[in-house]
C-alpha positions as CSV (number, residue, x, y, z in Angstrom):
1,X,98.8,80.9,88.9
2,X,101.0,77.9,89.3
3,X,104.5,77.8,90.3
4,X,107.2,77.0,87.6
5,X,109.3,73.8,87.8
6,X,112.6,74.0,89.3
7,X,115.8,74.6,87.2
8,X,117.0,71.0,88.7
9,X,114.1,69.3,87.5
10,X,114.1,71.3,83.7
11,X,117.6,70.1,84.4
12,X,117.2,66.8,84.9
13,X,114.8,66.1,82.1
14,X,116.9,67.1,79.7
15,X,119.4,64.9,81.2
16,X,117.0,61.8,81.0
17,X,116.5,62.8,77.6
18,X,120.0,62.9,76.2
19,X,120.5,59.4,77.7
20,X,118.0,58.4,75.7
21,X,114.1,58.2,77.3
22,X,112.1,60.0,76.0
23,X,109.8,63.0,77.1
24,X,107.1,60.8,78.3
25,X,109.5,58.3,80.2
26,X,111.3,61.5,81.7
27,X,108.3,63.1,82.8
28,X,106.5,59.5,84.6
29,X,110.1,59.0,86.3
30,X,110.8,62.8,87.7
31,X,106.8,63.2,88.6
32,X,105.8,65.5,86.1
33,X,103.4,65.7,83.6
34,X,104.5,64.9,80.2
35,X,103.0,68.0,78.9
36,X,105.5,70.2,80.8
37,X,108.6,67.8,79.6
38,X,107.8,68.5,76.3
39,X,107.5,72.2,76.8
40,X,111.0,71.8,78.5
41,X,112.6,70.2,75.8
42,X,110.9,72.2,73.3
43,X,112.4,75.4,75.1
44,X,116.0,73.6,75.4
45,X,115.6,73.3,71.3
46,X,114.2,76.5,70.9
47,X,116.8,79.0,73.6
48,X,119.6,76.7,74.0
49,X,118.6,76.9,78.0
50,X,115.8,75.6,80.5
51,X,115.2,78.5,82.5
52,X,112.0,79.2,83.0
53,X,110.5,82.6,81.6
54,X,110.0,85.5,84.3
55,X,106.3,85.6,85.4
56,X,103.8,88.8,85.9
57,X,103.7,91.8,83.9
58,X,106.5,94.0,83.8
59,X,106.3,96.8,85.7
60,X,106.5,99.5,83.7
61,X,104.7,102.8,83.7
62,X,103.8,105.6,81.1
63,X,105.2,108.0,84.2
64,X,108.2,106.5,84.1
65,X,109.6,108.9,81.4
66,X,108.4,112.2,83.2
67,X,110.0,110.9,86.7
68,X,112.6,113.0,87.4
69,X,109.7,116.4,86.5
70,X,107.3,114.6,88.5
71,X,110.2,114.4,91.6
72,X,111.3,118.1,91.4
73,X,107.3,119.5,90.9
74,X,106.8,117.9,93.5
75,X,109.2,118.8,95.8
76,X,109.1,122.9,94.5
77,X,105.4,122.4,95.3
78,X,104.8,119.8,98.4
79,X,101.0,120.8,98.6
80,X,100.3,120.4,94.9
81,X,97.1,118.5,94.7
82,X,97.0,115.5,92.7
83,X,94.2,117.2,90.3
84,X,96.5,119.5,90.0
85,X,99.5,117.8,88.9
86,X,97.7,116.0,86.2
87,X,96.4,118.8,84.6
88,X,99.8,120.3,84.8
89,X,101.6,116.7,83.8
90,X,98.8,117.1,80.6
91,X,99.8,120.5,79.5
92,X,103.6,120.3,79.8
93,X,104.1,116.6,78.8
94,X,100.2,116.1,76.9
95,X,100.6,112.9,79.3
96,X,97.3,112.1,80.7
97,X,97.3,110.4,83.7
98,X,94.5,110.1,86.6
99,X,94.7,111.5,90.1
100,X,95.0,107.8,91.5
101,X,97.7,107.1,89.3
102,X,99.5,110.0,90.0
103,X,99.5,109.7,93.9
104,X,100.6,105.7,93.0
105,X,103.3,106.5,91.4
106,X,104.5,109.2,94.1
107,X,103.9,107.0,96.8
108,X,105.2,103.4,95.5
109,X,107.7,104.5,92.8
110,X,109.0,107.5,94.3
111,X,109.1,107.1,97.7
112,X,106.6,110.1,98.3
113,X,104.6,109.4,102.0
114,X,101.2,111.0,102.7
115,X,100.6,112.3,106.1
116,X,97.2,114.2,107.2
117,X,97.8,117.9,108.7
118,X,95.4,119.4,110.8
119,X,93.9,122.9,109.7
120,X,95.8,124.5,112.7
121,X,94.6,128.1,112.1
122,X,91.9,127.7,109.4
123,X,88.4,127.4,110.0
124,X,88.4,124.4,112.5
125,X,90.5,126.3,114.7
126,X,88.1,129.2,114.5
127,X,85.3,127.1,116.0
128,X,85.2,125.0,119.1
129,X,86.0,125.4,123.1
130,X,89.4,125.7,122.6
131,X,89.1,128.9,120.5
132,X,87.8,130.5,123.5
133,X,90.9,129.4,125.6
134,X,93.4,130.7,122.7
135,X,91.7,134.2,122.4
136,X,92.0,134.8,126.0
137,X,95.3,133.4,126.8
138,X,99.0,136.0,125.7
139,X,100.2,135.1,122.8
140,X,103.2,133.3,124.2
141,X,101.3,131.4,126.5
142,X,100.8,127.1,125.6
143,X,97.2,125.6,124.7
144,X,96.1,124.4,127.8
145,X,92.3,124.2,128.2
């Protein structure tokens, strides 16, 4: 996507053309095409102003009404799976939203992080050499192999 023209330069066009060029003669003096000094003044005629119109899609999101539930689920529940909290988000709020979205949302809009645990006494920590070490060793004693 292209970049918009400056506020001086909308500026100035419209200056060139109260003085009397016109859109054409404007547009071959400042550099422009004559195209986009005619949008200029047709915006200047049409707003009352030369500012160019924000660019993008809004950011908006169909969570954003549920944000403050999403926030305090989430927190009464940290390991809430994202599954999880859409078919709860669907019941309560008959809001359907994906997993993806979901974690998204958490993560960009609500300054959620995501950090891997290890299983630290489930089954990985049943199996291995170091399982050996832990059985034998007091209970107070550190993991040492």
């Amino acid at each position: 996507m292209g970049k918009s023209l400056s506020l001086d330069i909308r500026e100035r066009v419209v200056a060139l053309v109260d003085d009397g060029l016109s859109c054409h003669e404007a547009a071959r003096r400042l550099r422009i095409s004559a195209a986009s000094a005619v949008r200029i003044m047709q915006r200047k005629r049409r707003t009352g102003g030369v500012r160019a119109a924000p660019q993008g899609r809004p950011r908006r999101s169909k969570l954003d009404v549920v944000s403050n539930w999403l926030k305090t689920r989430v927190e009464a529940e940290p390991d809430i799976t994202m599954p999880e909290l859409a078919e709860v988000l669907k019941q309560e709020h008959a809001l359907t939203a994906t997993p993806a979205m979901l974690s998204r949302y958490l993560i960009h809009r609500l300054g959620f992080t995501y950090k891997k645990i290890p299983d630290r006494d489930g089954a990985a920590a049943q199996t291995g050499a170091r399982c050996q070490v832990r059985v034998a060793a007091p209970p107070d004693a550190e993991d040492a192999p």
